[in-house]
PDB file of N, CA, C and O in Angstrom, chain B, residues numbered from 101:
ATOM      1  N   UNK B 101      43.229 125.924  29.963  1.00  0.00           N
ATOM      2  CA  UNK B 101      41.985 126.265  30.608  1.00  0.00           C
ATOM      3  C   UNK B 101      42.248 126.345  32.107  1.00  0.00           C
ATOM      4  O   UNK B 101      42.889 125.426  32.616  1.00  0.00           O
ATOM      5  N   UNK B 102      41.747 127.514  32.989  1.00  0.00           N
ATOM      6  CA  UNK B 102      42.010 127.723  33.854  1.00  0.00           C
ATOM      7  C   UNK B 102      41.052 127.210  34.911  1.00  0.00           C
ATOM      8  O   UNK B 102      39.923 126.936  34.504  1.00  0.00           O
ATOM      9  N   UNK B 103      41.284 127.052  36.070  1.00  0.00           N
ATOM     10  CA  UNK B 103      39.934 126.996  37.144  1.00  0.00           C
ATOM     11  C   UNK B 103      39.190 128.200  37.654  1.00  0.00           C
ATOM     12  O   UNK B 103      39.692 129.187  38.191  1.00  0.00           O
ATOM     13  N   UNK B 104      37.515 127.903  37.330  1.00  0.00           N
ATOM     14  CA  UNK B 104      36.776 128.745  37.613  1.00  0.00           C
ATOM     15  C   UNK B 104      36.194 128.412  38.777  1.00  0.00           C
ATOM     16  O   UNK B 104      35.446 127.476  39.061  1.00  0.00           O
ATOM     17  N   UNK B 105      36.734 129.509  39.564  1.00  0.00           N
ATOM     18  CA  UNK B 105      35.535 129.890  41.195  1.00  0.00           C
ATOM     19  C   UNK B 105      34.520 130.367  40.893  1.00  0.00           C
ATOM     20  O   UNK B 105      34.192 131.257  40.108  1.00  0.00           O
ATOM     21  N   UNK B 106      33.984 129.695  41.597  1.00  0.00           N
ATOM     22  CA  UNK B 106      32.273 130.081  41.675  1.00  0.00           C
ATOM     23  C   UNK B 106      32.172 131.654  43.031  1.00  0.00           C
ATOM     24  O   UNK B 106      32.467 131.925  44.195  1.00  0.00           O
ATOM     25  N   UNK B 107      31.958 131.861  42.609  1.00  0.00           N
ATOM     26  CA  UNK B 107      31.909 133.624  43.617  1.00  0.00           C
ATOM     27  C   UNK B 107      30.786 133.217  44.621  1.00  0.00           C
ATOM     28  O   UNK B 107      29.784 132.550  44.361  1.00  0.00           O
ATOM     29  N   UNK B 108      31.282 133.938  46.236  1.00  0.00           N
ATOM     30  CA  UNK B 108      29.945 133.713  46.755  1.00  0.00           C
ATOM     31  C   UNK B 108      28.786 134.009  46.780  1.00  0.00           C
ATOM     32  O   UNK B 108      28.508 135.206  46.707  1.00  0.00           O
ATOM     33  N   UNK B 109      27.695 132.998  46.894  1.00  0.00           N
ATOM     34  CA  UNK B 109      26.473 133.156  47.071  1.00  0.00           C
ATOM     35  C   UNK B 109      26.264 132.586  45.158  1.00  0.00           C
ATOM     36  O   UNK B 109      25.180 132.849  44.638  1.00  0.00           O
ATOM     37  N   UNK B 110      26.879 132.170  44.671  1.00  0.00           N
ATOM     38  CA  UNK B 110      26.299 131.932  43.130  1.00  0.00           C
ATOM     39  C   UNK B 110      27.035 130.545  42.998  1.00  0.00           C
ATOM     40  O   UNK B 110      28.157 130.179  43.348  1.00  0.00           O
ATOM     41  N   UNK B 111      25.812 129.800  42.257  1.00  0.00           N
ATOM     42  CA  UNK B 111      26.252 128.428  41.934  1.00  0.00           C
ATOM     43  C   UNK B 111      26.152 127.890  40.934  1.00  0.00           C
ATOM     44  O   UNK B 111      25.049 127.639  40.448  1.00  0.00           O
ATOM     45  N   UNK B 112      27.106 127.623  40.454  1.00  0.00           N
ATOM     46  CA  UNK B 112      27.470 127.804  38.342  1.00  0.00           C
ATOM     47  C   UNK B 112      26.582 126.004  38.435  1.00  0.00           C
ATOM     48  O   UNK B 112      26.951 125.142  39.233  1.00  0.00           O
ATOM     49  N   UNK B 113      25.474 125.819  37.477  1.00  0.00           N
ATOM     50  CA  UNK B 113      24.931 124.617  37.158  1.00  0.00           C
ATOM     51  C   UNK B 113      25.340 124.117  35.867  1.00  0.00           C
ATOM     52  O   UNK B 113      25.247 124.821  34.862  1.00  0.00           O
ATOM     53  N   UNK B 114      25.933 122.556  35.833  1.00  0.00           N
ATOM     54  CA  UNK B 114      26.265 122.360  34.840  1.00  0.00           C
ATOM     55  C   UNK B 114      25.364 121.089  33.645  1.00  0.00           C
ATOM     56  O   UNK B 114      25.673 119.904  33.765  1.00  0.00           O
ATOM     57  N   UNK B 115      24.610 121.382  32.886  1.00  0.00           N
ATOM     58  CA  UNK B 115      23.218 120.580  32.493  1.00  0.00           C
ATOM     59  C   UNK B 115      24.172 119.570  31.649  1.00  0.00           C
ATOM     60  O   UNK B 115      25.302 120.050  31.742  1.00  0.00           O
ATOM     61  N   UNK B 116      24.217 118.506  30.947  1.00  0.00           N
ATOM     62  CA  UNK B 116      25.027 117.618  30.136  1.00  0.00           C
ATOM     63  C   UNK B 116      23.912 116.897  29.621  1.00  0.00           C
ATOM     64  O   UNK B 116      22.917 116.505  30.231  1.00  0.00           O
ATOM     65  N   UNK B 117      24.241 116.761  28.284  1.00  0.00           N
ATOM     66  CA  UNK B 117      22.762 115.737  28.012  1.00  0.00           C
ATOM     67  C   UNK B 117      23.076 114.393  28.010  1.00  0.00           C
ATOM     68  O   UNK B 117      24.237 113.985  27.960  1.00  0.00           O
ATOM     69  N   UNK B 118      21.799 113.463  28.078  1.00  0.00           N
ATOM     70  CA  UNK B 118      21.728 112.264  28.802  1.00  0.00           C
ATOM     71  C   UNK B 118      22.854 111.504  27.812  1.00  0.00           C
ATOM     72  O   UNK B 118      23.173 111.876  26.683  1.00  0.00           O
ATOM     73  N   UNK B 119      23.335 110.415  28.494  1.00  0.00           N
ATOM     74  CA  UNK B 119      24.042 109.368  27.577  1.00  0.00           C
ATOM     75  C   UNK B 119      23.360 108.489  26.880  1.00  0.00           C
ATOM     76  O   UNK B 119      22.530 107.782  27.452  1.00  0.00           O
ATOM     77  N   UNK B 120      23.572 108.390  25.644  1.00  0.00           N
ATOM     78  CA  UNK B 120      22.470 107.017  24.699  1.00  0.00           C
ATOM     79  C   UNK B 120      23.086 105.909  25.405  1.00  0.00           C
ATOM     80  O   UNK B 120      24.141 105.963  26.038  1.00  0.00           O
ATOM     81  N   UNK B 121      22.236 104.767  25.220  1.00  0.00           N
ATOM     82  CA  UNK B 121      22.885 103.224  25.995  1.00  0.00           C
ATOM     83  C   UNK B 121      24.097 102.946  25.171  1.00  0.00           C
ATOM     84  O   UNK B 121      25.120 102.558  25.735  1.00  0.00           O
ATOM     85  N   UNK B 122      24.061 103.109  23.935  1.00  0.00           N
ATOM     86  CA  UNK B 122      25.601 102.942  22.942  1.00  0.00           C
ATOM     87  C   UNK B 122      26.897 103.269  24.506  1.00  0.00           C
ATOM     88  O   UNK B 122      27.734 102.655  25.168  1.00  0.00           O
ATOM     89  N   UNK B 123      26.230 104.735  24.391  1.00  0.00           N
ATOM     90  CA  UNK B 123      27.783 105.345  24.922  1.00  0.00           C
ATOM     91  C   UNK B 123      27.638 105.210  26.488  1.00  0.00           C
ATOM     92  O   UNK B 123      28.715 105.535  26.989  1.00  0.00           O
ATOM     93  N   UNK B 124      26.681 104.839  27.491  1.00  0.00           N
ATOM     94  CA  UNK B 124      26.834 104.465  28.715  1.00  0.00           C
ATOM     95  C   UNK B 124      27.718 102.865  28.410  1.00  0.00           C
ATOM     96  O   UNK B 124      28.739 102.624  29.054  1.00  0.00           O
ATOM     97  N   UNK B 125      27.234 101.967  27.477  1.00  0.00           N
ATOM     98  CA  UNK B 125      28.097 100.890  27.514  1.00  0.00           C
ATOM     99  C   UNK B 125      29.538 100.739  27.063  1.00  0.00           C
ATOM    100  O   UNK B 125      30.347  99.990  27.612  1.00  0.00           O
ATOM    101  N   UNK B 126      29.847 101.685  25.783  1.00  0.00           N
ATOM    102  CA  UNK B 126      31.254 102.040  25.638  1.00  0.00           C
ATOM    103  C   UNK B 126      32.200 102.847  27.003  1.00  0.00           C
ATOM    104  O   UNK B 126      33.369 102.699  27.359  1.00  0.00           O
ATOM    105  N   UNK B 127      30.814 103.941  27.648  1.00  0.00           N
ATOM    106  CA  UNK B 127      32.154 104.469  28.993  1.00  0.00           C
ATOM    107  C   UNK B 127      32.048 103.092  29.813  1.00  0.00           C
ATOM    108  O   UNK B 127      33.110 102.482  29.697  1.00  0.00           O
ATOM    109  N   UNK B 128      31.465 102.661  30.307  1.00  0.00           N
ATOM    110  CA  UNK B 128      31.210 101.362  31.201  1.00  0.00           C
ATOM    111  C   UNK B 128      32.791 100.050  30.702  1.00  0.00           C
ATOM    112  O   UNK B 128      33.621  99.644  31.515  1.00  0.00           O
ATOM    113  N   UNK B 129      32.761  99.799  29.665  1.00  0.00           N
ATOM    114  CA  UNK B 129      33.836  99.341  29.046  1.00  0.00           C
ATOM    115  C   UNK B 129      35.447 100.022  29.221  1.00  0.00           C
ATOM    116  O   UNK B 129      36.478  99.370  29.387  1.00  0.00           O
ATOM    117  N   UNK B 130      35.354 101.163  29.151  1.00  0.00           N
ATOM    118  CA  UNK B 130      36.255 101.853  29.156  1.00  0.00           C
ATOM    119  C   UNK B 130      36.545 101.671  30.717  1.00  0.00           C
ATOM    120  O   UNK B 130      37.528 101.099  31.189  1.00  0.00           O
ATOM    121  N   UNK B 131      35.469 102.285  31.447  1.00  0.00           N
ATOM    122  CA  UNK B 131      36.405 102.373  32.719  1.00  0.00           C
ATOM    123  C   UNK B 131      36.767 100.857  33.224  1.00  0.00           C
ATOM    124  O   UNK B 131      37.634 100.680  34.080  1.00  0.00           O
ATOM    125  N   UNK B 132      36.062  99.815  32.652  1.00  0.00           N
ATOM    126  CA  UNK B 132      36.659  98.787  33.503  1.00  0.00           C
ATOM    127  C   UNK B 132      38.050  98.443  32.423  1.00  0.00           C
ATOM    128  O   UNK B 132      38.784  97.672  33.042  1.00  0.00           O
ATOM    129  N   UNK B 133      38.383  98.618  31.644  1.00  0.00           N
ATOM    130  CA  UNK B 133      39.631  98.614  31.112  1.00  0.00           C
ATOM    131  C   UNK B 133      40.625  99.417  31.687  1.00  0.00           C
ATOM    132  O   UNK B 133      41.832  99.173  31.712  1.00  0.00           O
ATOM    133  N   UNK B 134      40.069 100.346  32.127  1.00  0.00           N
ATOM    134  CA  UNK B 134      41.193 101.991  32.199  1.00  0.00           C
ATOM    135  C   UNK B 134      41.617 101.105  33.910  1.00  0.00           C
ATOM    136  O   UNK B 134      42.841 101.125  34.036  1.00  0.00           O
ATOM    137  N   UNK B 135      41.053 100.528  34.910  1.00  0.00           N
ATOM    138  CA  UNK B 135      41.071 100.100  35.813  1.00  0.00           C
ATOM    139  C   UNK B 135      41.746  99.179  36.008  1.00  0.00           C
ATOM    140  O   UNK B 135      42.659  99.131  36.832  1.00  0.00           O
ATOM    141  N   UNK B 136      41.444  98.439  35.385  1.00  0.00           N
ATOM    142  CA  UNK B 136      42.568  96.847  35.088  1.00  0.00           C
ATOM    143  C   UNK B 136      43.821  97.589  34.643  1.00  0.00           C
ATOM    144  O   UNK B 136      44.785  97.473  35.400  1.00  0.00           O
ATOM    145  N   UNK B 137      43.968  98.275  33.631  1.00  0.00           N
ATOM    146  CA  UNK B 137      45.359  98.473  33.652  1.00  0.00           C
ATOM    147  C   UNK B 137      45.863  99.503  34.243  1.00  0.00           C
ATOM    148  O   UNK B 137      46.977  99.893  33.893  1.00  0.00           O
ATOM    149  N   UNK B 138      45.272 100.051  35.094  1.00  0.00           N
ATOM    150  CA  UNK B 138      46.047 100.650  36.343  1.00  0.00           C
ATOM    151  C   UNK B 138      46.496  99.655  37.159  1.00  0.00           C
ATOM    152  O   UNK B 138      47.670  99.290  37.194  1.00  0.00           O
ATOM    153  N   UNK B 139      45.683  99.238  37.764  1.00  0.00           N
ATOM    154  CA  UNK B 139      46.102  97.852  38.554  1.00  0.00           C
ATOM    155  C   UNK B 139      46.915  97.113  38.219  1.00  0.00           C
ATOM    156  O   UNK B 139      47.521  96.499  39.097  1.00  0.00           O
ATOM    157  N   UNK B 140      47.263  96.875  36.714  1.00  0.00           N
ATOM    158  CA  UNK B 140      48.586  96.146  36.078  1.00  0.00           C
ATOM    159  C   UNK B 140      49.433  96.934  36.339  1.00  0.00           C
ATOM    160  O   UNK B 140      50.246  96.447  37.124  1.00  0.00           O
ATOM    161  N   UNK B 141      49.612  97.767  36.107  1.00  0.00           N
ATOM    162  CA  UNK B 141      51.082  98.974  36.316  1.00  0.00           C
ATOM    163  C   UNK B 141      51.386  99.244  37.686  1.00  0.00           C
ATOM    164  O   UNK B 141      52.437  99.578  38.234  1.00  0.00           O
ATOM    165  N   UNK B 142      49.985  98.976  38.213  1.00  0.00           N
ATOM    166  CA  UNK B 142      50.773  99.096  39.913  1.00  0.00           C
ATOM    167  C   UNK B 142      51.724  98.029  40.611  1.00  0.00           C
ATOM    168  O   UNK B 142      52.733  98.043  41.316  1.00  0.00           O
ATOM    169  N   UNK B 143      50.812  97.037  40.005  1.00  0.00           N
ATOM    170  CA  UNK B 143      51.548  95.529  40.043  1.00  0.00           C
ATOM    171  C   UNK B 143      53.121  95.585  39.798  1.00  0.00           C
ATOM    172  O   UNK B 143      53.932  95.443  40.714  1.00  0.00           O
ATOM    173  N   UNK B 144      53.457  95.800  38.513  1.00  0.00           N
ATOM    174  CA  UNK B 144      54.508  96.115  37.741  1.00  0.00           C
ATOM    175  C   UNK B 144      55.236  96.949  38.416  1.00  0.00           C
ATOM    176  O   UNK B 144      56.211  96.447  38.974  1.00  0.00           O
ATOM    177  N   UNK B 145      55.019  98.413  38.581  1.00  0.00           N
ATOM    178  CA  UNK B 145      55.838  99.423  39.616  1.00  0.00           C
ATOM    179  C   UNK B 145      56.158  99.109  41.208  1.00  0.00           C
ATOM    180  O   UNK B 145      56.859  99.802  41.946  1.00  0.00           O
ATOM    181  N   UNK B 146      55.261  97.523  41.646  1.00  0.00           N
ATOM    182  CA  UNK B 146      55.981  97.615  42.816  1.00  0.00           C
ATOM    183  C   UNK B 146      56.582  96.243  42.966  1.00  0.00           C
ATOM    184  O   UNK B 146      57.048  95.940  44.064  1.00  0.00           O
ATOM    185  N   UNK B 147      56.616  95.410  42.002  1.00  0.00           N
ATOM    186  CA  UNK B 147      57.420  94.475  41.734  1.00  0.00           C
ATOM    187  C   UNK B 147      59.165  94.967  41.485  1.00  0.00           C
ATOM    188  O   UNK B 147      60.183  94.407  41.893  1.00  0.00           O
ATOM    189  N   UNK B 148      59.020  96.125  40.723  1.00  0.00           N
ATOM    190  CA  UNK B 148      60.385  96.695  40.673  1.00  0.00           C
ATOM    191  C   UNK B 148      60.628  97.829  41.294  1.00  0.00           C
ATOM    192  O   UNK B 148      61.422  98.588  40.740  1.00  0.00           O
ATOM    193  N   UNK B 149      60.195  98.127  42.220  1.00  0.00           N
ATOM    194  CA  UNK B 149      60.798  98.943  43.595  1.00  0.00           C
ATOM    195  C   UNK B 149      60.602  98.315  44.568  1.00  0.00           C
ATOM    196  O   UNK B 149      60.227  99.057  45.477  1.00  0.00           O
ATOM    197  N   UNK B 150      60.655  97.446  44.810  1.00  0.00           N
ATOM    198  CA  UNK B 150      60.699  96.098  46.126  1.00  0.00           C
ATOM    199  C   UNK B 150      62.189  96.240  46.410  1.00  0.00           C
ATOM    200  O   UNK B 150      62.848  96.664  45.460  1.00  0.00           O
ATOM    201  N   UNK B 151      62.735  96.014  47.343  1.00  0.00           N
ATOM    202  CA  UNK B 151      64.293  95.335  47.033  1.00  0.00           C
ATOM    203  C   UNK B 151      64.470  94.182  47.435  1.00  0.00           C
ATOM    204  O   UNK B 151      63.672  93.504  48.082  1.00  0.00           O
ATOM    205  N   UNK B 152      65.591  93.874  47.055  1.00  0.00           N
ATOM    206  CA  UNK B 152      65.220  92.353  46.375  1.00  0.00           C
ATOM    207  C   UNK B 152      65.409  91.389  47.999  1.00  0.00           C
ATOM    208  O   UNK B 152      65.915  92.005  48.937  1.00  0.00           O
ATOM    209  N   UNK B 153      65.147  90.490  48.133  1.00  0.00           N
ATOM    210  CA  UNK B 153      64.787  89.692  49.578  1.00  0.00           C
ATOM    211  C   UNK B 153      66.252  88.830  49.141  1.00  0.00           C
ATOM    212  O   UNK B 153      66.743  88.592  48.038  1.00  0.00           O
ATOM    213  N   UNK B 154      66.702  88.484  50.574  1.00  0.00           N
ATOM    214  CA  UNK B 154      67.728  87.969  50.597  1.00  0.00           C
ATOM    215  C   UNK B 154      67.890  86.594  51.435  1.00  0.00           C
ATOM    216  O   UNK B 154      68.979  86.021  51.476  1.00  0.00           O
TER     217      UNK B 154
END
């Protein structure tokens, strides 16, 4: 899928329907998971590209 420009003077609207509370609390979950383990791997990736102290 490619990227679509919006041409000038026209502004593509994009409507999405609402989230049920189910699935606002499953994404809500998700991103604070998806977050924490970024933050773990960053941890991790700069624990081992440090060099080592002498």
């Amino acid at each position: 899928m490619g990227l679509i420009r919006e041409p000038e003077g026209v502004d593509f609207v994009i409507k999405s329907k609402p989230l049920t509370e189910k699935q606002e609390k499953e994404l809500s979950k998700f991103i604070v998971k998806r977050k924490l383990e970024i933050k773990k791997n960053l941890k991790k990736r700069h624990i081992h590209t440090t060099a080592p102290q002498k």
